[in-house]
N, C-alpha and C positions, 0 to 999 in steps of 0.2 A: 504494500500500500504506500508506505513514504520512500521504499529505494528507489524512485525513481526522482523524486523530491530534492531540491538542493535546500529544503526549508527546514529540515528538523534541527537546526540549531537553535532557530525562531518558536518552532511549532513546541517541540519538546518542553523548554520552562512552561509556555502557557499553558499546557494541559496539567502539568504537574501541580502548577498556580491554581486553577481550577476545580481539580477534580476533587476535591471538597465539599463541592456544590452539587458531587454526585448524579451528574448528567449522565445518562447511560450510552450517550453518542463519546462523549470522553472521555469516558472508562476504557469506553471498546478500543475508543483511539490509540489511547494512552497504554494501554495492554498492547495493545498489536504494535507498536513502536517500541515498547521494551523485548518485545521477542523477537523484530528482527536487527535487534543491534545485541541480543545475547546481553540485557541487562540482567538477569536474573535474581539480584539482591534486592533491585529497587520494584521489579516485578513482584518478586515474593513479599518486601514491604507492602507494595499497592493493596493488591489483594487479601493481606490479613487483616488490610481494616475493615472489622467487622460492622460500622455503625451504618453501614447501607443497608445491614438491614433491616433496623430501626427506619431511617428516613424513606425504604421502601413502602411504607407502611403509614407513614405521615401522611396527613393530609395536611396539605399546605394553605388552604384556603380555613382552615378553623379558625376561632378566635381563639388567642391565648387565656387561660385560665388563669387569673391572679389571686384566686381567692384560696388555691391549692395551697397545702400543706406540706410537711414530708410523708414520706411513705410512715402507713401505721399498721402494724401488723401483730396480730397475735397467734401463734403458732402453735406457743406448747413444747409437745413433744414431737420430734421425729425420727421414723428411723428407716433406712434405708437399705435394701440386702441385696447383695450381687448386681455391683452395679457396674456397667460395662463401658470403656471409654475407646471407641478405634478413630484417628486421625488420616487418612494418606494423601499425601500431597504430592502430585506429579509433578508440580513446576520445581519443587527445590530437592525433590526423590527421598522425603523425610517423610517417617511411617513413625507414628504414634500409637500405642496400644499400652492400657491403664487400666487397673478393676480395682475395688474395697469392695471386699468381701461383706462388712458390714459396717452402716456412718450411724449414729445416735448422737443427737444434739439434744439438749433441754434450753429451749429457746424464752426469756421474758425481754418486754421492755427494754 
């Protein structure tokens, strides 16, 4: 898509500058130009951040709520059995695999 481009010197910051704003055109960009210059640290940065998928889910047109609070929560007890964690990541060839056999909290205030 940009090798034929003599602009990615230009184009590059401004997406990186951006992609904050989580536009799904300058993700894609922005992905596809760290894979063919072989970034692959800054690629693996981009995509671990995980808050798009929070602002997927946002609706941008609400009105803010000021009247919220913090989060209030009562819980109690919990406990949790055989709990399973698998990660694999093709872009950095990093495979993650985690279990707790058992979590118990006693959660107040």
């Amino acid at each position: 898509m940009f090798v034929k481009s003599d602009n990615i010197p230009l184009i590059k910051p401004f997406l990186l500058n951006v992609q904050s704003q989580n536009k799904r055109e300058v993700n894609n960009a922005l992905n596809d130009l760290l894979i063919e210059e072989e970034d692959y640290k800054t690629l693996r940065d981009s995509v671990n951040n995980y808050d798009f998928i929070a602002a997927a889910f946002a609706d941008p047109t609400a009105p803010k709520d000021t009247t919220a609070s913090g989060l209030k929560y009562d819980i109690g007890k919990a406990r949790l059995t055989n709990i399973y964690f698998t990660q694999q990541d093709q872009i950095t060839g990093s495979d993650i695999r985690a279990r707790i056999g058992e979590f118990t909290a006693n959660m107040d205030e």
